[in-house]
SESEDO-765627 format. One record per residue (C-alpha): residue number from 1; x, y, z. Coordinates in nm, 4 decimals. Example, Ala and Ser with C-alpha at 12.3 -4.5 7.8 and 13.67 -1.06 7.14 Angstrom:
// residues 2
{n = 1 u = 1.2300 v = -0.4500 w = 0.7800}
{n = 2 u = 1.3670 v = -0.1060 w = 0.7140}
***
This chain:
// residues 236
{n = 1 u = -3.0759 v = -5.6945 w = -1.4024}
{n = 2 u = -2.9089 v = -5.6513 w = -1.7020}
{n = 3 u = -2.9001 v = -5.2338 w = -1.6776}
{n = 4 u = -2.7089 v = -5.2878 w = -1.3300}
{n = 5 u = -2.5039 v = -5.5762 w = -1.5144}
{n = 6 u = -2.3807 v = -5.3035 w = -1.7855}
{n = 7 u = -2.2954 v = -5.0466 w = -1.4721}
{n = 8 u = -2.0842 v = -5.2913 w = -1.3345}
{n = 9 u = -1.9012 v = -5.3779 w = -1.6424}
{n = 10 u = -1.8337 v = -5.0034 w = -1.7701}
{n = 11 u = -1.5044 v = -4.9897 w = -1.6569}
{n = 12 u = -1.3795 v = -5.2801 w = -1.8922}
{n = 13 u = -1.4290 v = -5.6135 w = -1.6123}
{n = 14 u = -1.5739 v = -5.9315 w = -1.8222}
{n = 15 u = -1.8878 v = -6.0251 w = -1.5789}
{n = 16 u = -1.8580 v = -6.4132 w = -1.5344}
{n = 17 u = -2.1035 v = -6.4532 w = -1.2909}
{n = 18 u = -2.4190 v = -6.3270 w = -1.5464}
{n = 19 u = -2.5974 v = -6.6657 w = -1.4400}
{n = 20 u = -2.8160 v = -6.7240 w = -1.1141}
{n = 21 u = -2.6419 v = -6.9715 w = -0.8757}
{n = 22 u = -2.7340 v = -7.1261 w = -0.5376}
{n = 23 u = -2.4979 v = -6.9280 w = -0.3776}
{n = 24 u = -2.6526 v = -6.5919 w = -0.4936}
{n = 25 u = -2.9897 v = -6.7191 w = -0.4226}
{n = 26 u = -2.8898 v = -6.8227 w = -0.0396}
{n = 27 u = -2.7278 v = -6.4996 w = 0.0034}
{n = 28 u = -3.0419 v = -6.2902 w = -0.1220}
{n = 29 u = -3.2408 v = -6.5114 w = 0.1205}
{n = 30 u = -2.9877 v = -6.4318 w = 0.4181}
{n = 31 u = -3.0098 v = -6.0605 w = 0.2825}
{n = 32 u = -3.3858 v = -6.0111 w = 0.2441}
{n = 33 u = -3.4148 v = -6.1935 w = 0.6173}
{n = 34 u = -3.1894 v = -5.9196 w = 0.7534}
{n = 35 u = -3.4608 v = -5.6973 w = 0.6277}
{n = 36 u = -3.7311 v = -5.8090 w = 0.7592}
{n = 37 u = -3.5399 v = -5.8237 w = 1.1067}
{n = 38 u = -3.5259 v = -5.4464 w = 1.1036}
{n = 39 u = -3.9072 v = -5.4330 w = 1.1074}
{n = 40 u = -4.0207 v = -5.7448 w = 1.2766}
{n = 41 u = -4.0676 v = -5.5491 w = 1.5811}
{n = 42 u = -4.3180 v = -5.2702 w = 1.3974}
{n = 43 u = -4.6848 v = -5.2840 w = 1.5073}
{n = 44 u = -4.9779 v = -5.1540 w = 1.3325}
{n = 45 u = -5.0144 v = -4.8235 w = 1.5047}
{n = 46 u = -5.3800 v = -4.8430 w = 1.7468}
{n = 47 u = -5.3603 v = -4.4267 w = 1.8314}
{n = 48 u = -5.2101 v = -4.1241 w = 1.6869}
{n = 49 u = -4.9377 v = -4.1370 w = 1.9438}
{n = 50 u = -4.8481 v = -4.4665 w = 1.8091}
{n = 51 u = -4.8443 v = -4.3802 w = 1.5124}
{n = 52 u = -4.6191 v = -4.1048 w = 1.5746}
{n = 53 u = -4.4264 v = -4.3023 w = 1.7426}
{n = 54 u = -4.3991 v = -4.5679 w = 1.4397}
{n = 55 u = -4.3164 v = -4.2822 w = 1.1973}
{n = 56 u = -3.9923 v = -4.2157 w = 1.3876}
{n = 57 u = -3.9140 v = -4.5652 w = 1.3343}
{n = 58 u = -3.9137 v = -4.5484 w = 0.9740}
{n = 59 u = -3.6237 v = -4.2907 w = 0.9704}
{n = 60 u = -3.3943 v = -4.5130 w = 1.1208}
{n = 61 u = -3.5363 v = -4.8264 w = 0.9277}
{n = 62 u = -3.4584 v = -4.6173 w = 0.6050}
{n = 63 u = -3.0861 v = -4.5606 w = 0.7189}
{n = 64 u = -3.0549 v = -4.9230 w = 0.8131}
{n = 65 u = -3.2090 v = -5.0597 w = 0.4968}
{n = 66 u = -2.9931 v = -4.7877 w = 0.2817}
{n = 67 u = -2.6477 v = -4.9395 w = 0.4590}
{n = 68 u = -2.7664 v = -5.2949 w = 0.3999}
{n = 69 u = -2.8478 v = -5.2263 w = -0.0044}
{n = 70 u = -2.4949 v = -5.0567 w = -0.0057}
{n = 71 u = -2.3561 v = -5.4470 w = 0.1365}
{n = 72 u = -2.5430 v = -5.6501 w = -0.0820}
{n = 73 u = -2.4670 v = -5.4209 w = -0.3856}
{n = 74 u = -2.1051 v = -5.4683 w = -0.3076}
{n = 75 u = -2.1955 v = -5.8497 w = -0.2906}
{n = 76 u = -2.3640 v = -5.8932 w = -0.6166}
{n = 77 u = -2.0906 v = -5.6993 w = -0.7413}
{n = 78 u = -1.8353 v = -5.9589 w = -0.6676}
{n = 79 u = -2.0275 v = -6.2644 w = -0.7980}
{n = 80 u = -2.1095 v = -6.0534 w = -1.0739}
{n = 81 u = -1.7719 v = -6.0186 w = -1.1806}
{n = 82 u = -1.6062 v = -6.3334 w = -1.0693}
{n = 83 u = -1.8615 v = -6.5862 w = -1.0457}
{n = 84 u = -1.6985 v = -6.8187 w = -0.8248}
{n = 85 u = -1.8117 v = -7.1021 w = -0.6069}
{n = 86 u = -1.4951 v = -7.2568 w = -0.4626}
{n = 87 u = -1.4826 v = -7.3752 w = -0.1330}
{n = 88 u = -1.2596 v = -7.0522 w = -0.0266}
{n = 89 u = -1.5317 v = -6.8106 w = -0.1896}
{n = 90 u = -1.8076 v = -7.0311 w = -0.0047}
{n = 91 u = -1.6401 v = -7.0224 w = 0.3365}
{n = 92 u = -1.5395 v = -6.6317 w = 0.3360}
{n = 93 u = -1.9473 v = -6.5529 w = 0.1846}
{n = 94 u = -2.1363 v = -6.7791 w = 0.5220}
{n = 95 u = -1.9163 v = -6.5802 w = 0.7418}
{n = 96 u = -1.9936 v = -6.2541 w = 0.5874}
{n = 97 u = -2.3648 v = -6.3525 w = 0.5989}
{n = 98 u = -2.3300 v = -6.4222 w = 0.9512}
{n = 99 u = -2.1745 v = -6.0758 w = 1.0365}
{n = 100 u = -2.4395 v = -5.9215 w = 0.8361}
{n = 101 u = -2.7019 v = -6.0913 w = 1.0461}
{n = 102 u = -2.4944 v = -6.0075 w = 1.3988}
{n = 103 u = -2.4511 v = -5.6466 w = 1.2439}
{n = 104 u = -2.8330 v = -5.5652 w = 1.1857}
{n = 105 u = -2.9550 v = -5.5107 w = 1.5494}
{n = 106 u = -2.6735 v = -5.3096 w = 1.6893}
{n = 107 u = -2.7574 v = -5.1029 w = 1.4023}
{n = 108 u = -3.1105 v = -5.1227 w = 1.4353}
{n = 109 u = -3.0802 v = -4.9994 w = 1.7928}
{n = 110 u = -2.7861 v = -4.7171 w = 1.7718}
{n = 111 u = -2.9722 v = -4.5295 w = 1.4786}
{n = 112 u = -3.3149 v = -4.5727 w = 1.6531}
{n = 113 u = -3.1609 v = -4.4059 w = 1.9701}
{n = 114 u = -3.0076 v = -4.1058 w = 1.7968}
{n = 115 u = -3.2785 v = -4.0191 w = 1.5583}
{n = 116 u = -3.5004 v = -4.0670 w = 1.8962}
{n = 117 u = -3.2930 v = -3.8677 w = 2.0243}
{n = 118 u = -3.2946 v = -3.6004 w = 1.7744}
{n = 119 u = -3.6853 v = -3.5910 w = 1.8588}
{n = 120 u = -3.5972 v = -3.5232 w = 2.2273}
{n = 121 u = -3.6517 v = -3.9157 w = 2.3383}
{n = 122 u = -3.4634 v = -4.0374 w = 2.6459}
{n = 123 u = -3.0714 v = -4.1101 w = 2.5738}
{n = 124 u = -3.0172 v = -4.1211 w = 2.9153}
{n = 125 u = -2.8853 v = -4.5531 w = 2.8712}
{n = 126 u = -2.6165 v = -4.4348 w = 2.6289}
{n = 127 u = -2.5150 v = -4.1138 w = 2.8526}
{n = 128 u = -2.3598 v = -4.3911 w = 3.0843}
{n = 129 u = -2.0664 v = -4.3830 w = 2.9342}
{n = 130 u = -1.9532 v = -4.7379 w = 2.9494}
{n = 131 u = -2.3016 v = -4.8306 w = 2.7305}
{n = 132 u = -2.2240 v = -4.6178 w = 2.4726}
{n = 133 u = -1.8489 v = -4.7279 w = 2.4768}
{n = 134 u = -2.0437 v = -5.1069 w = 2.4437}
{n = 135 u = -2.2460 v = -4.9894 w = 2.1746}
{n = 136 u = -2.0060 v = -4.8123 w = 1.9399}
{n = 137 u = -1.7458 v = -5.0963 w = 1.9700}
{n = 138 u = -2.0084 v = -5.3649 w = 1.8904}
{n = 139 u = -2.1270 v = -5.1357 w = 1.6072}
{n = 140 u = -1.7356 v = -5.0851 w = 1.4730}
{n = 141 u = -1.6944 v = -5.4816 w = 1.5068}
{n = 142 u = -1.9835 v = -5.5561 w = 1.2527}
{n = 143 u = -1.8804 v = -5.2414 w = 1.0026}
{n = 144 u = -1.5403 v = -5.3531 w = 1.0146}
{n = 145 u = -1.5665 v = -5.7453 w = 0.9881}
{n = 146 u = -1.8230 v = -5.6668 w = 0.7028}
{n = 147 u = -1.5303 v = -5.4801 w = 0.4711}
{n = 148 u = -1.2359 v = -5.6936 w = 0.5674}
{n = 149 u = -1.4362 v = -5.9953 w = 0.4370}
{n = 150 u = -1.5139 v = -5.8345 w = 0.1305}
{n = 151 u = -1.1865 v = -5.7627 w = 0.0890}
{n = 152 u = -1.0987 v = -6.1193 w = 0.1745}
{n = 153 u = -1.3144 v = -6.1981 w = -0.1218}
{n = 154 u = -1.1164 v = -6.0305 w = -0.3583}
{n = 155 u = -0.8289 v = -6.1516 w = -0.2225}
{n = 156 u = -0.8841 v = -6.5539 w = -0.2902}
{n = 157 u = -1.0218 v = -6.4173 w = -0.6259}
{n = 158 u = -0.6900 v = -6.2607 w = -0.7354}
{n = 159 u = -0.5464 v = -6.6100 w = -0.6113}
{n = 160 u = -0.7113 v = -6.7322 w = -0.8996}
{n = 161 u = -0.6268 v = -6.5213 w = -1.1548}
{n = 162 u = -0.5056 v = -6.7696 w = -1.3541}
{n = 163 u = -0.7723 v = -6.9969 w = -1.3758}
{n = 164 u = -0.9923 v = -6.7026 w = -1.3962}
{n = 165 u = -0.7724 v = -6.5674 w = -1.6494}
{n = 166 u = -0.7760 v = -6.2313 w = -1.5306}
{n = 167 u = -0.6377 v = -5.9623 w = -1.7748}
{n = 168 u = -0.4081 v = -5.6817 w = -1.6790}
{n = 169 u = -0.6880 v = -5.4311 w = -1.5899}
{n = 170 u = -0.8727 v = -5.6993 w = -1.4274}
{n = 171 u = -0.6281 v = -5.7825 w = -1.1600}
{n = 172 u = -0.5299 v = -5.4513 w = -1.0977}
{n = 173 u = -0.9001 v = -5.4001 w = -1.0782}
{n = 174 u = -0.9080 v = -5.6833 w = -0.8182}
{n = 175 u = -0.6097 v = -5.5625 w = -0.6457}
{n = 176 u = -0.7907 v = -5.1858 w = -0.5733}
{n = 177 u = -1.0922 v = -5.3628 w = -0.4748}
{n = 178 u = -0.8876 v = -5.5473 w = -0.1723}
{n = 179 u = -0.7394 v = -5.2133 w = -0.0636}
{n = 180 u = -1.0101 v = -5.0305 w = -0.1121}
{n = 181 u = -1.2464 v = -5.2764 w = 0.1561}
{n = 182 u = -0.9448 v = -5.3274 w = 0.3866}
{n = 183 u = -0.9170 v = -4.9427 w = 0.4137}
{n = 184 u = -1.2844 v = -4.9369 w = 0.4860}
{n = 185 u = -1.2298 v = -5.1793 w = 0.7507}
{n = 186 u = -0.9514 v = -4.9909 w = 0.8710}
{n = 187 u = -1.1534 v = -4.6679 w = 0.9744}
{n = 188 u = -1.3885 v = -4.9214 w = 1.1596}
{n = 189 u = -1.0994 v = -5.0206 w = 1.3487}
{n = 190 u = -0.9955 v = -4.6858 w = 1.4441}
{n = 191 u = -1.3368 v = -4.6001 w = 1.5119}
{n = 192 u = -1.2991 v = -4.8832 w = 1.8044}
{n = 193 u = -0.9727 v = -4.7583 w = 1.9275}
{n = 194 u = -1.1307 v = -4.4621 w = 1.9709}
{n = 195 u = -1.4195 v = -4.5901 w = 2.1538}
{n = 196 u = -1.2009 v = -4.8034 w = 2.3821}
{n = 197 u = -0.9122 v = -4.5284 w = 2.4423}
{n = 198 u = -1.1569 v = -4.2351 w = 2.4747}
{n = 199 u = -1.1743 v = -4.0407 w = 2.8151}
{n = 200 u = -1.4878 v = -4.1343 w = 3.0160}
{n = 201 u = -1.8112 v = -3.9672 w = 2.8558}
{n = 202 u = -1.6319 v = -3.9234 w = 2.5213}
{n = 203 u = -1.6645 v = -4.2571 w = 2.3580}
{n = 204 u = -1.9511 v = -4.1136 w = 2.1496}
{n = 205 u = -1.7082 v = -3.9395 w = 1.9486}
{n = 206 u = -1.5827 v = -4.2562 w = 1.7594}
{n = 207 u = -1.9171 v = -4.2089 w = 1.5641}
{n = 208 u = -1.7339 v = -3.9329 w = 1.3788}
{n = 209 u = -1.4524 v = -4.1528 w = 1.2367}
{n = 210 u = -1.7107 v = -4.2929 w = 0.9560}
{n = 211 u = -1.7116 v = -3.9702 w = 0.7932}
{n = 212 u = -1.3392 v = -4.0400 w = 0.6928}
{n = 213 u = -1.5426 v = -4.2846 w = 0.4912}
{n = 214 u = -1.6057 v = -4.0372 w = 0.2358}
{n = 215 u = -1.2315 v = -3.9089 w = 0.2268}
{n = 216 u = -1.1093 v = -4.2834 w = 0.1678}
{n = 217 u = -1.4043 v = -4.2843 w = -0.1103}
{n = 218 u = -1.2629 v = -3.9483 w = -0.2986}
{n = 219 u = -0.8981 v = -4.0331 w = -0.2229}
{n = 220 u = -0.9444 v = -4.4143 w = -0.3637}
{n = 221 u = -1.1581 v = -4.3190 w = -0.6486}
{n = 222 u = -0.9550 v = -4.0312 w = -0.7997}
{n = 223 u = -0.6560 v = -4.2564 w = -0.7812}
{n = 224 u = -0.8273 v = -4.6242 w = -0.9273}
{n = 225 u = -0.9763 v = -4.3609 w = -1.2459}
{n = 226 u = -0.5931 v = -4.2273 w = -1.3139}
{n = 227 u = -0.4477 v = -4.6189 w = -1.3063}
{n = 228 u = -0.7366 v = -4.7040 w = -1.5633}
{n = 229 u = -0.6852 v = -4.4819 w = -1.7591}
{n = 230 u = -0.3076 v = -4.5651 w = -1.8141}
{n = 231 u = -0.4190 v = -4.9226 w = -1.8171}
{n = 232 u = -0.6623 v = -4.8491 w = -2.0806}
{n = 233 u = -0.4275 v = -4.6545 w = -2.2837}
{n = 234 u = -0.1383 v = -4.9626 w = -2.2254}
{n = 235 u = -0.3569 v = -5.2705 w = -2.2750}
{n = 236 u = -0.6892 v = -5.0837 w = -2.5104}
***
């Protein structure tokens, strides 16, 4: 992976995690498993109409597998740069692989009912309103226990700055990382406020929040690129 290494290091952070360790390997077990739990229930199509059927499945498979490479890219990331196996790093990684597990069938099943949906299949179990109020709060736990972990991670590595010996554009590299997951988390936890406060029949709406995903994104982005580039110019 050394073409994804050299992405990851373009903006100046020293990769100390280059080698394979039984924590990576674990977690690319844990990640591949949540995988294969987003098609275990796929049959081999025995008629057109099942067939069909299994095509629509794929759509929703693809969004689901597309949001899990986005996690485990933001994973490797981490070990990537940091490399660390303390007991800290350890305990904060088995509970994000355990949210990541708990996070795959609520997402399995909200973005196989919509697309359905979008196909005219019946939505009439998330028109009660108190199911889809169940369903987007259960999806907005995962998202936003996923991002606050990460975010965690960063956290106990700027603890260790100095044994990591961290430079200047390192930590402040660090330091965006933890804001940048926490406000990540932060729009899944409006996204449940919404869903709980919502008037009856209007929980769906909460879905909506994640597009503020993209603002947070822009907003972040624009501003980590300015602070490098001082930081580079400071500290070449």
């Amino acid at each position: 992976m050394r073409a994804l290494d050299e992405h990851i290091a373009n903006d100046g952070f020293r990769l100390r995690g280059a080698a394979m360790s039984r924590v990576d390997a674990f977690s690319d077990v844990v990640f591949g498993f949540a995988i294969t739990l987003l098609v275990v229930s796929l049959e081999v199509p025995h008629t057109f109409e099942d067939l069909n059927h299994s095509l629509r499945g794929f759509i929703p498979f693809a969004i689901c597998f597309l949001l899990l490479i986005l996690i485990w890219y933001s994973h490797y990331k981490f070990f990537r740069r940091f490399g660390l196996h303390d007991l800290g790093t350890i305990s904060i990684n088995a509970v994000l692989l355990f949210v990541v597990l708990f996070f795959v069938y609520p997402l399995k099943f909200l973005f196989t009912v919509v697309i359905d949906g979008w196909f005219g299949g019946d939505l009439s179990m998330l028109r009660q309103s108190d199911r889809m109020r169940e369903v987007m709060v259960l999806y907005g736990v995962g998202f936003t226990l996923v991002y606050l972990l990460f975010s965690a991670l960063y956290w106990n590595a700027l603890r260790q700055r100095a044994s990591l010996d961290l430079n200047t554009t390192e930590q402040f590299l660090t330091r965006s990382s933890i804001v940048e997951y926490a406000a990540m988390g932060g729009v899944g936890l409006l996204s449940i406020v919404i869903a709980i406060t919502a008037p009856r029949g209007y929980s769906g709406f909460a879905g909506y929040i994640y597009m503020l995903l993209w603002v947070v994104g822009q907003v972040h982005g624009r501003w980590e690129r300015r602070r490098l580039k001082v930081l580079l110019a400071q500290h070449p």
